[in-house]
N, CA, C and O atoms as a printed pandas DataFrame, in Angstrom:
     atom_number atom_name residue_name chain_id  residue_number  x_coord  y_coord  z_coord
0              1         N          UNK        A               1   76.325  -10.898   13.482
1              2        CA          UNK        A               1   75.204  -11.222   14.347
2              3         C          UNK        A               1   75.717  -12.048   15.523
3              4         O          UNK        A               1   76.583  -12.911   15.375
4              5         N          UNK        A               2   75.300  -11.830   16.394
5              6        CA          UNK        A               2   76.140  -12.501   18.243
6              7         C          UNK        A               2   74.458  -13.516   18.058
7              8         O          UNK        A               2   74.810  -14.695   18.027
8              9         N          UNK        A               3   73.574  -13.471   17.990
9             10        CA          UNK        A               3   72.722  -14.714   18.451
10            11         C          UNK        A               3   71.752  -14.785   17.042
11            12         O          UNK        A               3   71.435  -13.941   16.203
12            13         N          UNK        A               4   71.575  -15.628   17.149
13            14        CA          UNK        A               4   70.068  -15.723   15.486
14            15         C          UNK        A               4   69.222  -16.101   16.684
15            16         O          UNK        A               4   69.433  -16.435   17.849
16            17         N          UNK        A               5   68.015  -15.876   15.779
17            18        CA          UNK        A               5   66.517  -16.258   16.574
18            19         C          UNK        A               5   66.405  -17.581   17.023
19            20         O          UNK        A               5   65.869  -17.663   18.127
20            21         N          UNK        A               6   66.782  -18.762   16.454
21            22        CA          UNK        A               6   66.490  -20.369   17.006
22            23         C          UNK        A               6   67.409  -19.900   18.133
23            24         O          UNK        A               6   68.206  -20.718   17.674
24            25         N          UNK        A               7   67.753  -19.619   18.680
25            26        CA          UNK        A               7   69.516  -19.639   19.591
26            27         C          UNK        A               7   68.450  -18.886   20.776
27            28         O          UNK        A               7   68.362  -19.235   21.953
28            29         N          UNK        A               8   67.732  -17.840   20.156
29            30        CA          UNK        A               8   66.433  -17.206   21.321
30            31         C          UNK        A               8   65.543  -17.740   21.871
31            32         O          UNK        A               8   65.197  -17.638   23.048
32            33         N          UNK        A               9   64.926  -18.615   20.685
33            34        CA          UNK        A               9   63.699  -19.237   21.009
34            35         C          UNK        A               9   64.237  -20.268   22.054
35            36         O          UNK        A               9   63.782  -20.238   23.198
36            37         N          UNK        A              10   65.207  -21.193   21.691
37            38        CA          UNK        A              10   65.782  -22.177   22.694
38            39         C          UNK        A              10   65.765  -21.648   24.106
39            40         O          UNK        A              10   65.140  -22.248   24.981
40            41         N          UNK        A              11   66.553  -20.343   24.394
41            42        CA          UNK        A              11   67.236  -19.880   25.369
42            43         C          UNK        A              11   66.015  -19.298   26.481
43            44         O          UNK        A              11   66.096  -19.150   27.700
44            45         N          UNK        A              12   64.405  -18.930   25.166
45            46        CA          UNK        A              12   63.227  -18.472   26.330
46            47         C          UNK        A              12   62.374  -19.274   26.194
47            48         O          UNK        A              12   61.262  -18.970   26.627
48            49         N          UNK        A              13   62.586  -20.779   25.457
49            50        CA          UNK        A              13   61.800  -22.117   25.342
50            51         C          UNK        A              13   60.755  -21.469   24.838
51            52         O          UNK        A              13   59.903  -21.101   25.647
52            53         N          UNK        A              14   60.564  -21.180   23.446
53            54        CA          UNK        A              14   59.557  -20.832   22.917
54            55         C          UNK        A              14   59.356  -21.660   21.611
55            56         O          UNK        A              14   60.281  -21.598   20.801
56            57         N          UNK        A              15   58.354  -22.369   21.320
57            58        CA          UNK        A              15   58.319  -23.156   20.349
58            59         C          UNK        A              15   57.144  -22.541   19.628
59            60         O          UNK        A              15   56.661  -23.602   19.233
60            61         N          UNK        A              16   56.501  -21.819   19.264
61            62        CA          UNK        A              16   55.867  -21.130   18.580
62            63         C          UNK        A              16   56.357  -19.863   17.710
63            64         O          UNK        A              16   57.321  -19.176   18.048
64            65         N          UNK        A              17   55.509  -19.604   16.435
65            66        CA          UNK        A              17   56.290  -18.299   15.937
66            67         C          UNK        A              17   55.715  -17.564   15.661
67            68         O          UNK        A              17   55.878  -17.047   14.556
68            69         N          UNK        A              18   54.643  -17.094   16.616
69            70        CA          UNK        A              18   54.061  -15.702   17.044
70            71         C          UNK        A              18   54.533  -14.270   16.938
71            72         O          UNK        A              18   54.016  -13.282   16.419
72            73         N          UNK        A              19   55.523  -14.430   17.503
73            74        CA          UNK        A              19   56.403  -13.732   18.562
74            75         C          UNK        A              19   57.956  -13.745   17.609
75            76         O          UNK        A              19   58.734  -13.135   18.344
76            77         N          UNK        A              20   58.622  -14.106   16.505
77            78        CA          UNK        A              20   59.362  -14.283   15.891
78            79         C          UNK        A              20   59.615  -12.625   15.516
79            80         O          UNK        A              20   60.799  -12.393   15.268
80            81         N          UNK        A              21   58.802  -11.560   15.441
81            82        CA          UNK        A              21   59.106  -10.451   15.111
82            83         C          UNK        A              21   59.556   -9.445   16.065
83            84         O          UNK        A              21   60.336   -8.511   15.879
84            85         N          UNK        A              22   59.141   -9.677   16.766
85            86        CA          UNK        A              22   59.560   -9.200   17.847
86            87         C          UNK        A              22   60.509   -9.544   18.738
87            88         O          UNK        A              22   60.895   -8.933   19.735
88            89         N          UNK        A              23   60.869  -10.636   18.265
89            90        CA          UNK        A              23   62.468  -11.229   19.091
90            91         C          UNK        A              23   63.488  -10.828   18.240
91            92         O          UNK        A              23   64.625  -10.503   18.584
92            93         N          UNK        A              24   62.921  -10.872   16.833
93            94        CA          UNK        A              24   64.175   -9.864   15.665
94            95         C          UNK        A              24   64.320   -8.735   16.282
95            96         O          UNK        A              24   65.446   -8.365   16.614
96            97         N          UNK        A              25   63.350   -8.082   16.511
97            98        CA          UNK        A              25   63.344   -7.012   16.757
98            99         C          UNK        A              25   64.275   -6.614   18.455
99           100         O          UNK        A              25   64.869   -5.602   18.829
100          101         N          UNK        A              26   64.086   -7.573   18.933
101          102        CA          UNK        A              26   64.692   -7.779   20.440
102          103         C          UNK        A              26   66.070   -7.913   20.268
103          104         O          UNK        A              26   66.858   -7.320   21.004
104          105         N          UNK        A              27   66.445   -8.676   19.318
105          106        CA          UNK        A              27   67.812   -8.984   18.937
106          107         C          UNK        A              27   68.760   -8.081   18.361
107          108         O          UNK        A              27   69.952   -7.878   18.594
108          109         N          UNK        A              28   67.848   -7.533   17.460
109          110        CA          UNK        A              28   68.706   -6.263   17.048
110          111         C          UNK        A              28   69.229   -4.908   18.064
111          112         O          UNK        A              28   70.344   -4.387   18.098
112          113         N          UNK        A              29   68.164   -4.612   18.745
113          114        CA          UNK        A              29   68.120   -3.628   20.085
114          115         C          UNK        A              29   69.236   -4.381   20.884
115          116         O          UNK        A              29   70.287   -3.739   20.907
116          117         N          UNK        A              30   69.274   -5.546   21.526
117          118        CA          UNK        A              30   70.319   -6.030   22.147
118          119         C          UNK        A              30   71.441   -5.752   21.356
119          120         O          UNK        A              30   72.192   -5.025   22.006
120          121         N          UNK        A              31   71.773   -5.934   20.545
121          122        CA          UNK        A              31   73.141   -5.883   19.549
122          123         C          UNK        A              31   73.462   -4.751   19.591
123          124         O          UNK        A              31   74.528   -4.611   20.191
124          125         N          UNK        A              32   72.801   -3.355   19.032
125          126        CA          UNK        A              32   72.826   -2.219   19.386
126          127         C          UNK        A              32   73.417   -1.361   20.894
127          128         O          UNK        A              32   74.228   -0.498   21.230
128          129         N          UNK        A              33   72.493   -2.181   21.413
129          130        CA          UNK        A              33   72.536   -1.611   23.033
130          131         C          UNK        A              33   73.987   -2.087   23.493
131          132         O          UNK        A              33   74.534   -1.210   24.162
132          133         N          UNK        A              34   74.798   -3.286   23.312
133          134        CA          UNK        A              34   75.637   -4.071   23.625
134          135         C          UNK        A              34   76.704   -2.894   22.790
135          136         O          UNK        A              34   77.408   -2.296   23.604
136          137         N          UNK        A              35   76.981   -2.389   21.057
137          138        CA          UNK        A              35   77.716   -1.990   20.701
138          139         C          UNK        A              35   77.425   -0.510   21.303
139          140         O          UNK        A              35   78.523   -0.070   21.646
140          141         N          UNK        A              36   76.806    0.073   21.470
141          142        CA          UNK        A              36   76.424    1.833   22.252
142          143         C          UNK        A              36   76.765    1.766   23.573
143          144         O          UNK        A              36   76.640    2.831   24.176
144          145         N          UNK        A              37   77.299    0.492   24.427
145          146        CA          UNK        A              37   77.253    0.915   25.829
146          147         C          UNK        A              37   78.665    0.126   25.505
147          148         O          UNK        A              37   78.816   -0.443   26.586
148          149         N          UNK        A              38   79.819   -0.278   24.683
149          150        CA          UNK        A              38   81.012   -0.785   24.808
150          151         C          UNK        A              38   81.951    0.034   23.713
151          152         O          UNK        A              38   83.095    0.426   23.943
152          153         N          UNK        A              39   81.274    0.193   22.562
153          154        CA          UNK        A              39   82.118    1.027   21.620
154          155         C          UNK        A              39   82.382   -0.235   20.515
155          156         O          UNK        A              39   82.692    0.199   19.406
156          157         N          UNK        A              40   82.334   -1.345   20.585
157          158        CA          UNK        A              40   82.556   -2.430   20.098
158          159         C          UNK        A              40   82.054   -3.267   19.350
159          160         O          UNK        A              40   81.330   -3.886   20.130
160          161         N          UNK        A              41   81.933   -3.722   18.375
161          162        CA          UNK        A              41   81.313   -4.608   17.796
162          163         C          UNK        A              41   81.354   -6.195   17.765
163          164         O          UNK        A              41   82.123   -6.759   16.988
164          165         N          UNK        A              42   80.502   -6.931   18.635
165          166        CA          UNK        A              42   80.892   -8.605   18.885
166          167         C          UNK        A              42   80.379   -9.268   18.197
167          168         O          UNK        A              42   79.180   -9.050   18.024
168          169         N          UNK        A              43   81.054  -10.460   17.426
169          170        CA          UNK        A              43   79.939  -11.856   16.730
170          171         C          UNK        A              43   79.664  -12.681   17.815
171          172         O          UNK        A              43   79.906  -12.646   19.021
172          173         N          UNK        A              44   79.082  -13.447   17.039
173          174        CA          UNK        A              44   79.028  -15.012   17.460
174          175         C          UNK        A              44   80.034  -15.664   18.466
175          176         O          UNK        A              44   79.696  -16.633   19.146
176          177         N          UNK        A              45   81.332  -15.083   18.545
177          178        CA          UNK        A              45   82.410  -15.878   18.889
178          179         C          UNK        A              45   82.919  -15.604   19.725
179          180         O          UNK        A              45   84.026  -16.022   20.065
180          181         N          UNK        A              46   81.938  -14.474   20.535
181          182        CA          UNK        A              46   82.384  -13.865   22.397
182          183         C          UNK        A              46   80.993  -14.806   22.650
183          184         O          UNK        A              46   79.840  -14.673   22.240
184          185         N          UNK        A              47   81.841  -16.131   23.782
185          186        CA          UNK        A              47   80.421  -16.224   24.395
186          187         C          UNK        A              47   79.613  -15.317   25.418
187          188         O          UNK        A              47   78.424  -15.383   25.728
188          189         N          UNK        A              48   80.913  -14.186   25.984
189          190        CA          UNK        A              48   80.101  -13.504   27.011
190          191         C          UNK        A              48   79.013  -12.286   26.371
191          192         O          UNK        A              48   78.100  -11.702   26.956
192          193         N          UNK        A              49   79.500  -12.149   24.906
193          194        CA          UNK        A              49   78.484  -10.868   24.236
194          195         C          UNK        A              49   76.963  -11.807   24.432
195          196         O          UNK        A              49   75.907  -11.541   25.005
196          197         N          UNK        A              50   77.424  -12.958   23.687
197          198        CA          UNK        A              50   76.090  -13.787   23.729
198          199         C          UNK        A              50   75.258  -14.179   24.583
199          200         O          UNK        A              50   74.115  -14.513   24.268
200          201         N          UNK        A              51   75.719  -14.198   25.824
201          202        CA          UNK        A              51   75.132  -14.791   26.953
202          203         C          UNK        A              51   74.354  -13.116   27.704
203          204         O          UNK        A              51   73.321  -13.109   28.374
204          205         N          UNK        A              52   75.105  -11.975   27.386
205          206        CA          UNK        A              52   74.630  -10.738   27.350
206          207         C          UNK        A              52   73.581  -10.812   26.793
207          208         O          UNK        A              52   72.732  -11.319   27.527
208          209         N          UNK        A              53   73.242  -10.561   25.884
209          210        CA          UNK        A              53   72.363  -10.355   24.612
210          211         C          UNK        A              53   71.012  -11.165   24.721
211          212         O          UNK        A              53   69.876  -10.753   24.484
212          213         N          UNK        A              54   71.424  -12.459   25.151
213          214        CA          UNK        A              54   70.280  -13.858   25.206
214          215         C          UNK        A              54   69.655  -13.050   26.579
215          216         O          UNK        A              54   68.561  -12.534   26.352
216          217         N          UNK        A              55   70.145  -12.870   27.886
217          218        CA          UNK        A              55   69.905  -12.194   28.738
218          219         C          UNK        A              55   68.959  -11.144   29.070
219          220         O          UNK        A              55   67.978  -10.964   29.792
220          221         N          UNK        A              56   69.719  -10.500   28.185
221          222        CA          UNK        A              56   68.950   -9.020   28.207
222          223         C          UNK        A              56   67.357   -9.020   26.887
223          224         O          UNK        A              56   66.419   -8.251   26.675
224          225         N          UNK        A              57   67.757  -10.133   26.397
225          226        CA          UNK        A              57   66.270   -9.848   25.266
226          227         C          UNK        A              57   65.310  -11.105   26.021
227          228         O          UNK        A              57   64.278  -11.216   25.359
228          229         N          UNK        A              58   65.320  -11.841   26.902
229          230        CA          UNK        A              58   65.012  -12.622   28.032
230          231         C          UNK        A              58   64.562  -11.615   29.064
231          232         O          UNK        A              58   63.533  -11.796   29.714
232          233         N          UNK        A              59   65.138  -10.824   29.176
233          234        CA          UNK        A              59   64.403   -9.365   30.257
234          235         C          UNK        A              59   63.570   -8.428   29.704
235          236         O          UNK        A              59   62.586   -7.757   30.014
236          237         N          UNK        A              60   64.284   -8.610   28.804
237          238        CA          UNK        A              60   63.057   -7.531   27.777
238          239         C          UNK        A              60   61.542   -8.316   27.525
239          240         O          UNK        A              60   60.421   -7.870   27.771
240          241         N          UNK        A              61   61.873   -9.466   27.023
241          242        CA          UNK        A              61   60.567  -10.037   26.647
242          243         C          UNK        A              61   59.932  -10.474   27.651
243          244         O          UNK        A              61   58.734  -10.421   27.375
244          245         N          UNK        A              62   60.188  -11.118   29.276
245          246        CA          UNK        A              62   59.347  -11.511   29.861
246          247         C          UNK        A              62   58.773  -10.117   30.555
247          248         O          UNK        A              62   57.824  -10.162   31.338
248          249         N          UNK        A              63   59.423   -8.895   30.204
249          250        CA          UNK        A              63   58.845   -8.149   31.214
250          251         C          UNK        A              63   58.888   -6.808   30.348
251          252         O          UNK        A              63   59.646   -5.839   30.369
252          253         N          UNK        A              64   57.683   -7.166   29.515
253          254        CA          UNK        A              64   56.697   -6.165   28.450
254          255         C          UNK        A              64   55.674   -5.030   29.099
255          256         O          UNK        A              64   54.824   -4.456   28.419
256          257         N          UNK        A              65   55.791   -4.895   29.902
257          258        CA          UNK        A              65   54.605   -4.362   30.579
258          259         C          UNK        A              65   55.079   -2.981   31.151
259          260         O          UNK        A              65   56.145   -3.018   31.766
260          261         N          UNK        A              66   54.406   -1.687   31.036
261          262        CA          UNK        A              66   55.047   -0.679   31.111
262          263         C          UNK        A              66   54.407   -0.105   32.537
263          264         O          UNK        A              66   54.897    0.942   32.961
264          265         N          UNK        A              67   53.430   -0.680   33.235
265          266        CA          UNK        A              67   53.520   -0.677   34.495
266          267         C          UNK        A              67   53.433   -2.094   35.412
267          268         O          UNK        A              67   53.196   -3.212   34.955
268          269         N          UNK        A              68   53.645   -1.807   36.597
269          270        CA          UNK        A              68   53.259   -3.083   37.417
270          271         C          UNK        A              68   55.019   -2.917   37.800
271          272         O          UNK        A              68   55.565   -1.818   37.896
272          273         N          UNK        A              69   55.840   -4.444   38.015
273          274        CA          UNK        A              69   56.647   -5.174   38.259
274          275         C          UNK        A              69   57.698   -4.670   37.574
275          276         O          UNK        A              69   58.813   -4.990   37.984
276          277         N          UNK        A              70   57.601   -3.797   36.416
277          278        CA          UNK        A              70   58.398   -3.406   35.573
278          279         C          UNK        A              70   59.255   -2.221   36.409
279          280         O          UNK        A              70   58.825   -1.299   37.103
280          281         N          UNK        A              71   60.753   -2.638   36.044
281          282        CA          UNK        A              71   61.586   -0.875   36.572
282          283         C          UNK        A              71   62.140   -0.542   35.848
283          284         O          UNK        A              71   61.921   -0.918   34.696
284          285         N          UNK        A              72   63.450    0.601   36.229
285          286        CA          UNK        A              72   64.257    1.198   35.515
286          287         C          UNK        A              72   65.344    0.322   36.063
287          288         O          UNK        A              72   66.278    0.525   35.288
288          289         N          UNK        A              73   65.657   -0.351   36.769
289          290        CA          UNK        A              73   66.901   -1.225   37.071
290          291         C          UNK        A              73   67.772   -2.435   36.593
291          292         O          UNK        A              73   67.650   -3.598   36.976
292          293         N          UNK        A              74   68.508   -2.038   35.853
293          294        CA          UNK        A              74   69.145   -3.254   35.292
294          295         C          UNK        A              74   69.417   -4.308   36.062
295          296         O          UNK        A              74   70.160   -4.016   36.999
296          297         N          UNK        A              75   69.025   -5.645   36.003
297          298        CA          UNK        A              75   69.464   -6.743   36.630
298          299         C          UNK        A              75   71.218   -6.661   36.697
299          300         O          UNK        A              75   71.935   -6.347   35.746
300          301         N          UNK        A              76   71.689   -7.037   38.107
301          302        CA          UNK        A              76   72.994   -7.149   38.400
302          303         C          UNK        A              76   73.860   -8.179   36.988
303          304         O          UNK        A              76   74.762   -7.685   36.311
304          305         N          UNK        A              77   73.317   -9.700   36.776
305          306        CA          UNK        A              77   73.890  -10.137   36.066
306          307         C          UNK        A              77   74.273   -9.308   34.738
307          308         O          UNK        A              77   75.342   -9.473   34.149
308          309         N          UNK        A              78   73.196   -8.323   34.303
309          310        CA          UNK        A              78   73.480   -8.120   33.053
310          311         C          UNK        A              78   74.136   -7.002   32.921
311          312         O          UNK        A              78   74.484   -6.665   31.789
312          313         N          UNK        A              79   74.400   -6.307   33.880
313          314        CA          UNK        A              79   75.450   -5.061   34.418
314          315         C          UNK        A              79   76.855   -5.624   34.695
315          316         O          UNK        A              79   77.863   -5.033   34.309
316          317         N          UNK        A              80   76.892   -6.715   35.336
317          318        CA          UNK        A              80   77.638   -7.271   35.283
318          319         C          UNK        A              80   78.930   -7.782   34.259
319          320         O          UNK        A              80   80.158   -7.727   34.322
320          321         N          UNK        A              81   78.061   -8.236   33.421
321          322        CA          UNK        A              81   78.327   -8.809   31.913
322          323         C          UNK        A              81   78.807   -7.610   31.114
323          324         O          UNK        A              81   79.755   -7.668   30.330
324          325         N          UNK        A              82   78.078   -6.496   31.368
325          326        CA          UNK        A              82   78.136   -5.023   30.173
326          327         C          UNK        A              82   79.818   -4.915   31.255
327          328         O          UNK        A              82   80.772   -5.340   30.603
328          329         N          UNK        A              83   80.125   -4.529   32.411
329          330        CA          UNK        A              83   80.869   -4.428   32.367
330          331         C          UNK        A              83   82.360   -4.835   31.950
331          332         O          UNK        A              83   83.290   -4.112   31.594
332          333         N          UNK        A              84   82.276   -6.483   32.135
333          334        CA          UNK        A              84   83.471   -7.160   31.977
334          335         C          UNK        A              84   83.737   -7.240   30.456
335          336         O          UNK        A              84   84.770   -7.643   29.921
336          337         N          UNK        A              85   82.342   -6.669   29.714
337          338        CA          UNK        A              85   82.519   -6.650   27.861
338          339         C          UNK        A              85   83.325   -5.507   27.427
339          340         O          UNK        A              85   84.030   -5.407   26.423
340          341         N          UNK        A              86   83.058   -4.529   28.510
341          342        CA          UNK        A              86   83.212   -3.270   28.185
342          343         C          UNK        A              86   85.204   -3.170   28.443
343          344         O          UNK        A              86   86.011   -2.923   27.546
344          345         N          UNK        A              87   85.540   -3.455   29.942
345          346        CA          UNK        A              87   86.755   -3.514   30.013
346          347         C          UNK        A              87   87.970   -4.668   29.974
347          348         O          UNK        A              87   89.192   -4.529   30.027
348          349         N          UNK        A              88   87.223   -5.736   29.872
349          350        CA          UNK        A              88   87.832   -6.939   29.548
350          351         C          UNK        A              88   87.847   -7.142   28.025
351          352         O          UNK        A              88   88.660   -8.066   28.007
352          353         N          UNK        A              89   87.674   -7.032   27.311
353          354        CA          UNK        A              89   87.802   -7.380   25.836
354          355         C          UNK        A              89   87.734   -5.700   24.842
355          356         O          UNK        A              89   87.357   -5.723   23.670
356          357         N          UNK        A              90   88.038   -4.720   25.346
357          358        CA          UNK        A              90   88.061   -3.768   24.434
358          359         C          UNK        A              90   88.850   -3.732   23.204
359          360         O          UNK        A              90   88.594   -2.781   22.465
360          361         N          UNK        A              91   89.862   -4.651   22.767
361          362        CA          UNK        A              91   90.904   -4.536   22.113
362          363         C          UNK        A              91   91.248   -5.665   21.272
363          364         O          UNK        A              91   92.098   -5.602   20.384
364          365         N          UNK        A              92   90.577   -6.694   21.564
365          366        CA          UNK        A              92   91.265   -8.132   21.873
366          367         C          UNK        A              92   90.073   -8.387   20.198
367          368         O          UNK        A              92   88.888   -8.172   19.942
368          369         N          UNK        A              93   91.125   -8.874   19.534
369          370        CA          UNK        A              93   90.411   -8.932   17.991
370          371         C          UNK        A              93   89.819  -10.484   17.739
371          372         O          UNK        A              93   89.238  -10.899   16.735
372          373         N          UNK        A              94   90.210  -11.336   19.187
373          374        CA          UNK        A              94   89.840  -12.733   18.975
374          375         C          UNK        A              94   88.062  -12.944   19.774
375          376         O          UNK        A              94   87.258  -13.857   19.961
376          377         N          UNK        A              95   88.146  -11.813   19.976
377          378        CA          UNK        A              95   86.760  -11.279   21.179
378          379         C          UNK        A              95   85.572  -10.327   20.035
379          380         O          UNK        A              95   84.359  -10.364   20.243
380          381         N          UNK        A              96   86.092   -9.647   19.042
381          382        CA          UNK        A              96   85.238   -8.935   18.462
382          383         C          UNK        A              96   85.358   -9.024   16.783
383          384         O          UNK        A              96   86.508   -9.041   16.345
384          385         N          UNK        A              97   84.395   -9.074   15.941
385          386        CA          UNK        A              97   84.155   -9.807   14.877
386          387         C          UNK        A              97   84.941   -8.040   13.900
387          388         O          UNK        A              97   85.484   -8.193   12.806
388          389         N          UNK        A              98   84.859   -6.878   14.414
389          390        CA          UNK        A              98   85.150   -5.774   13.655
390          391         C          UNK        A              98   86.471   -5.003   14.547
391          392         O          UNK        A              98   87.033   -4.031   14.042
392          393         N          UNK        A              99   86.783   -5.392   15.542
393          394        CA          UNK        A              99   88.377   -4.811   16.246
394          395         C          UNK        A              99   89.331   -5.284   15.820
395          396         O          UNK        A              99   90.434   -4.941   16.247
């Protein structure tokens, strides 16, 4: 696991646990999405998977809404991030919890 839920709630200042199922649920999709777009599997112990992940389920959740404000465009930072995960650490076994 690259983030647990307190590590979420902190990161989108949420002090309620409403919404706790759906950030599992956010978390897992990030983890997924992170290993399907690198080939890779990251823990806890890449801060850049993590800071990915916190990111992208931070985009996901503030912006639920399937019209309006909502796009198909990935924010630069988090394209950003997918990239340097993708070719900066492909190999590197101190970077990924299963390489």
């Amino acid at each position: 696991m690259i983030v647990s839920l307190d590590e979420v709630k902190k990161w989108l200042r949420i002090d309620f646990s409403e919404d706790d199922a759906l950030l599992t649920t956010l978390i897992s999709a990030a983890e997924e999405y992170l290993k399907n777009a690198t080939g890779i599997t990251y823990d806890s112990a890449s801060h850049l998977a993590k800071l990915f992940c916190m990111t992208l389920i931070a985009d996901w959740y503030e912006n639920r809404e399937m019209i309006g404000k909502a796009t198909d465009q990935t924010r630069p930072i988090i394209q950003s991030i997918l990239t340097q995960l993708t070719y900066s650490y492909g190999g590197d076994s101190d970077e990924s919890g299963a390489v």
